[in-house]
C-alpha positions in Angstrom: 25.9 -8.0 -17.3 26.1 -11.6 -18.5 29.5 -13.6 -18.4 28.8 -17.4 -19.5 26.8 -19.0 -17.2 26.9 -16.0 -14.6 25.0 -13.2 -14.0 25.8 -10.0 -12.3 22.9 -6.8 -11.6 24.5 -3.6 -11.0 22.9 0.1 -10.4 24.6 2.8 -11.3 24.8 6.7 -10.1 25.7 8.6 -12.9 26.2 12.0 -11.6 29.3 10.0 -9.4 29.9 7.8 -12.1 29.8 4.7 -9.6 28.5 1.4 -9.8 27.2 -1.0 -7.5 27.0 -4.9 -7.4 23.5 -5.9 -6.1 23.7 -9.5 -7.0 25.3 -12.1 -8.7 25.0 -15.5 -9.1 27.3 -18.7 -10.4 24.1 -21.0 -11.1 22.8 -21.2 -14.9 19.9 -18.7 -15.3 16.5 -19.9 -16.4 14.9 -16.4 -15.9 14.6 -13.0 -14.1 12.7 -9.9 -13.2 13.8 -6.8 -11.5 11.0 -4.8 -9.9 13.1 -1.0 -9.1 9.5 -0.4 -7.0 10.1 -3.1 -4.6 14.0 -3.0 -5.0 13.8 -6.7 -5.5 15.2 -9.4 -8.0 13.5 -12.5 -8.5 15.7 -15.0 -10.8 15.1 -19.0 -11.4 18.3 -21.0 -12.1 18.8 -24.1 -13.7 19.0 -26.4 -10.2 15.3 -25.7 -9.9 15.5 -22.7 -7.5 14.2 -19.3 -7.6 16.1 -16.4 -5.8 15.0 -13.3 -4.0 17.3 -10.3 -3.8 16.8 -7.2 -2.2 18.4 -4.0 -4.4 19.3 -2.0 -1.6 21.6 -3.7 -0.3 22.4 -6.8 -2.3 21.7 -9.9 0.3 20.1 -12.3 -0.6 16.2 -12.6 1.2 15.2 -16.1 0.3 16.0 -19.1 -2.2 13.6 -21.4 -2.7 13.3 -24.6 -4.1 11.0 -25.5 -6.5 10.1 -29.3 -5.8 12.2 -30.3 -8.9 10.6 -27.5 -11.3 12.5 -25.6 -13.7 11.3 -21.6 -13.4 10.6 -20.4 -17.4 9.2 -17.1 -16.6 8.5 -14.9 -13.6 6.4 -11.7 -13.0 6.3 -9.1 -10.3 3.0 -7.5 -10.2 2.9 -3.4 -10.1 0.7 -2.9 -6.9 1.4 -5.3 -4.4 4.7 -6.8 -5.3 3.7 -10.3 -5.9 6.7 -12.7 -7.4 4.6 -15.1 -9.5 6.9 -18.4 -10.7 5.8 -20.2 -13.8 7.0 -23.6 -13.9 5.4 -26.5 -16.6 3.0 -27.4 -14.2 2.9 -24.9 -11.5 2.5 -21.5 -10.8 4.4 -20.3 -7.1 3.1 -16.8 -6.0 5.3 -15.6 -3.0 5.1 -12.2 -1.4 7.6 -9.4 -1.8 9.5 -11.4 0.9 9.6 -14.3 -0.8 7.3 -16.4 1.5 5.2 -18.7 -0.3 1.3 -17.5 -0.9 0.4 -20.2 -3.0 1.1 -23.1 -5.1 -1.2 -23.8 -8.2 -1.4 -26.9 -10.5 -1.8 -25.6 -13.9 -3.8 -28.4 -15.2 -6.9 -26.8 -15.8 -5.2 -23.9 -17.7 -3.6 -26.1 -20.1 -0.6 -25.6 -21.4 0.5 -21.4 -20.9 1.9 -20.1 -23.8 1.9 -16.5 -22.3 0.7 -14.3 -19.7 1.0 -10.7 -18.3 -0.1 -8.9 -15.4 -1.9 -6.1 -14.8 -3.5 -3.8 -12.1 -7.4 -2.6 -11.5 -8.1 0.7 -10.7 -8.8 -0.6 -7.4 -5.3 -1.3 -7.1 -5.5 -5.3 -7.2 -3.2 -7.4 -9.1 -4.2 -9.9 -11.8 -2.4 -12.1 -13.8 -3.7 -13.3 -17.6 -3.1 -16.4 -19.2 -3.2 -17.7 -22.8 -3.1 -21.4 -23.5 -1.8 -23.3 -26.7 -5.5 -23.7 -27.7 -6.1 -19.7 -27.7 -8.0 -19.8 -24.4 -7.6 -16.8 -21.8 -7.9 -16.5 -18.3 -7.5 -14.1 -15.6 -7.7 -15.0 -11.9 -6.7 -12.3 -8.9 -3.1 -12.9 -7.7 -3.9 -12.6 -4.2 -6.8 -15.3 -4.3 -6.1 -17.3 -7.5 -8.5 -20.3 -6.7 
């Protein structure tokens, strides 16, 4: 539910018909993803932070601040739980904890214009990228150099 500026996740039981607040927040939103798998919630606000939040019980696991980076979009990858951060340069990947993993200039990739993830059969996660000038890459979340 979105109010303004604020944003508010709740899960409901609908055979009790009872909700619960598992996070809010009173920053500006730049972005957010909700993995129900890893009962986490990654969002980016506008002070150049990105949140973690655990589901099951609302606290909040780690904020994190982004050197001065606005977040645009994040992912949480299927098998492993990865929370990738894309900034305009950078791309974060922190675990399911939200430690930081890695920190990648994107200067090679150009400009993103989009990206996905996806898992191989193997069960490793991969993230692709799509530039401005229609060129794709893929790299392995875990090792991404």
């Amino acid at each position: 539910i979105f109010y303004n500026d604020n944003f508010n996740i709740y899960t409901m039981n609908l055979q009790i018909k009872q909700s619960n607040l598992v996070c809010c927040s009173k920053s500006k939103i730049s972005c957010f993803e909700i993995a129900n798998k890893f009962h986490v919630v990654a969002y980016g606000t506008y002070d150049c932070h990105i949140h973690f939040v655990s589901m099951s019980n609302g606290c909040e696991i780690k904020d994190f601040e982004l050197n001065g980076k606005l977040a645009d979009s994040i992912i949480i990858t299927e098998s492993w739980g990865f929370i990738v951060c894309k900034t305009d340069s950078h791309l974060f990947i922190f675990n399911v904890n939200g430690a930081l993993i890695h920190r990648i200039k994107t200067d090679n990739y150009g400009t993103i214009s989009s990206w996905f993830q996806f898992s191989s059969l193997s069960g490793f996660d991969y993230i692709c990228i799509k530039n401005e000038e229609n060129y794709f890459g893929v790299f392995e979340v875990m090792y991404p150099d």
